[in-house]
Steps between C-alpha positions, in 0.01 A plus 500: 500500500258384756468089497360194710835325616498143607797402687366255712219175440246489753126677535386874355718676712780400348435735238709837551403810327754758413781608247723328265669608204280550169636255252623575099379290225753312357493371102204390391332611841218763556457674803146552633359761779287246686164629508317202600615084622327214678468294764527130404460212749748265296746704376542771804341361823677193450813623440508748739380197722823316408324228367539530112701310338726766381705676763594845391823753648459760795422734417187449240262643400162290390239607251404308244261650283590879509290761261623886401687729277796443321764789607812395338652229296829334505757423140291283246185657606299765249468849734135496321389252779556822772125575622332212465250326675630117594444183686726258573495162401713275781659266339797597344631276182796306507706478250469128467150497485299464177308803416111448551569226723599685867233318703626156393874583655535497873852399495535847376258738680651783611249779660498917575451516839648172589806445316601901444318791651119534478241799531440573869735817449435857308738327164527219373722333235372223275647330166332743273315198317325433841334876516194436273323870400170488639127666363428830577170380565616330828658633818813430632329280812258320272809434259712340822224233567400446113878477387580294798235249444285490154781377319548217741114438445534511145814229487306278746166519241642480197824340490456217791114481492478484132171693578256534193201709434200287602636346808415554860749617776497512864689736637589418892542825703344738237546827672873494549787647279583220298136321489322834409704501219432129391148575539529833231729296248313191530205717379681678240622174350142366456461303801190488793652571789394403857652639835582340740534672839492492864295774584110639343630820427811375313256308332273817430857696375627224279131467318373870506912696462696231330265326289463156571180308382419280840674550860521233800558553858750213526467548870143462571410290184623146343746636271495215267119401512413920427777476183321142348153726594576748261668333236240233468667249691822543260743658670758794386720451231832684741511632885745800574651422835752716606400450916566135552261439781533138613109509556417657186699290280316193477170676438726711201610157370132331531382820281696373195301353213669207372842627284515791770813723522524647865861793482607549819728863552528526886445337828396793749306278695676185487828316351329126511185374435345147413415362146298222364713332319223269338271815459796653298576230277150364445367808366844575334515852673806718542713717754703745357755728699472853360755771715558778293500660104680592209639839366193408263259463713557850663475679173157306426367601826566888433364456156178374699476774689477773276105450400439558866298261554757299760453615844798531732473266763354621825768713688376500904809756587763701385788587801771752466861304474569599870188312612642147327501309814131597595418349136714212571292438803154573313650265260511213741182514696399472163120639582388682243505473109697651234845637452730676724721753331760735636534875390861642558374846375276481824764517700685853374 
């Protein structure tokens, strides 16, 4: 089969393109004709980059988050899975770990496309638990970016937020993957949602595609004095952060109402950033780390899909495989907004 080999750290053209052997399922595994898989700045630029914590063996291949058809199954596996339509969920359960609580146990994350072979290839094995059949109504390059990330959005919500119907949200960088997903399950769970973003027409997209109520240029307005605006002087109940800007955060942390939750599930923009200390315990407000989901969590974001009324989140370009160190590069510059995906059937 044709795959993306890395055999080397270092910048995009590290990436080689070209053929390796197609691999069987073993028990319990499914093997999946890749159809579709992402670009993620975490999870693939980083460790192609060298600089995740996780080194993997040369030769690997990354993809995290790969979508497609199921063409064969290994022992333990029913042969009535052959021909459907997946998406696979990355993290792949230990063992050890207590069922429902996957998130919760670093000491035991082990990923597809980091710690065994990932999706930037034509096949694709996966623990067959991990290949979750997707709606019909969807396509295989909207599933890649909604599997990858609404389940994440959903975990952050509901199970650190504690989010309730009633409550207000801000969502910081509305537009992206993860955050246009926050912004559609923050809405479905009752909430009033306002984007935040750092451009007017990711502000436009997040109101008029994705749904929010209210949207802020965080760039060209007071982030914190437009959120007490709108709220009545209030504040928001939660903030979504999953960008970590050092210059955003404070005005994130200002728009908390007193008893605040603010989940934090990456750092794109920054690793450190400054706190009030008395702000935070004065108004008895909390910061909650949030970086991934449960098994559960997947299978309630499909089940939220299925009324159709969850839109993918916005996909800016779709590569063939043999183009994956152009999309690394694309990637980096960073200037644009949505997802990048790759296409290994664009390449035959």
């Amino acid at each position: 089969m044709k795959a993306i080999t890395l055999d080397a750290f270092g910048d995009p053209s590290v990436l080689k393109y070209g053929e390796i052997t197609t691999p069987e399922p073993d028990a319990g595994e499914v093997l999946i004709k890749v159809h579709n898989v992402s670009v993620n700045v975490t999870l693939d630029i980083a460790l192609r980059k060298g600089n995740y914590p996780i080194k993997p063996d040369f030769p690997h291949v990354m993809g995290i988050d790969p979508v497609g058809e199921i063409v064969d199954v290994g022992r333990e596996v029913s042969g009535d899975r052959v021909g459907e339509r997946v998406g696979v969920h990355a993290l792949m359960r230990s063992d050890v770990c207590t069922p429902g609580e996957e998130a919760d146990d670093p000491k035991f994350y082990r990923f597809v496309g980091i710690h065994r072979w990932g999706g930037y290839a034509e096949f694709v094995t996966v623990p067959s638990e991990n290949a979750f059949k997707i709606p019909e109504r969807i396509s295989f390059p909207e599933a890649a970016v909604i599997v990858r990330h609404l389940p994440t959005a959903l975990h952050l919500l509901s199970i650190k937020g504690k989010l309730k119907a009633g409550e207000w949200v801000l969502v910081m960088g509305a537009t992206g993957g993860l955050a246009s997903c926050c912004v559609q399950a923050a809405k479905k769970l009752g909430a009033t949602v306002i984007a935040g973003a750092g451009a007017d027409d990711r502000v436009d997209a997040a109101i008029n595609y994705f749904g929010a109520d209210f949207g802020i240029n965080y760039r060209t307005k007071n982030l914190a004095e437009e959120v007490k605006k709108i709220t009545g002087g209030r504040g928001v109940d939660l903030v979504a952060d999953n960008i970590g800007d050092p210059d955003l955060w404070s005005g994130s942390m200002e728009s908390l109402a007193s008893m605040g939750r603010l989940v934090t599930a990456g750092a794109h923009a920054g690793t450190t950033a400054s706190i009030d200390l008395k702000q935070l315990y004065l108004r008895r407000q909390t910061i909650i780390g949030s970086p991934g989901c449960n098994f559960s969590d997947v299978e309630s974001a499909l089940k939220m899909v299925e009324d159709g009324s969850i839109k993918a989140p916005i996909i800016h370009k779709i590569f063939p495989l043999h183009e994956a160190s152009e999309a690394h590069s694309l990637v980096e510059e960073g200037n644009f907004a949505g997802k990048i995906l790759l296409d290994p059937m664009m390449s035959n």
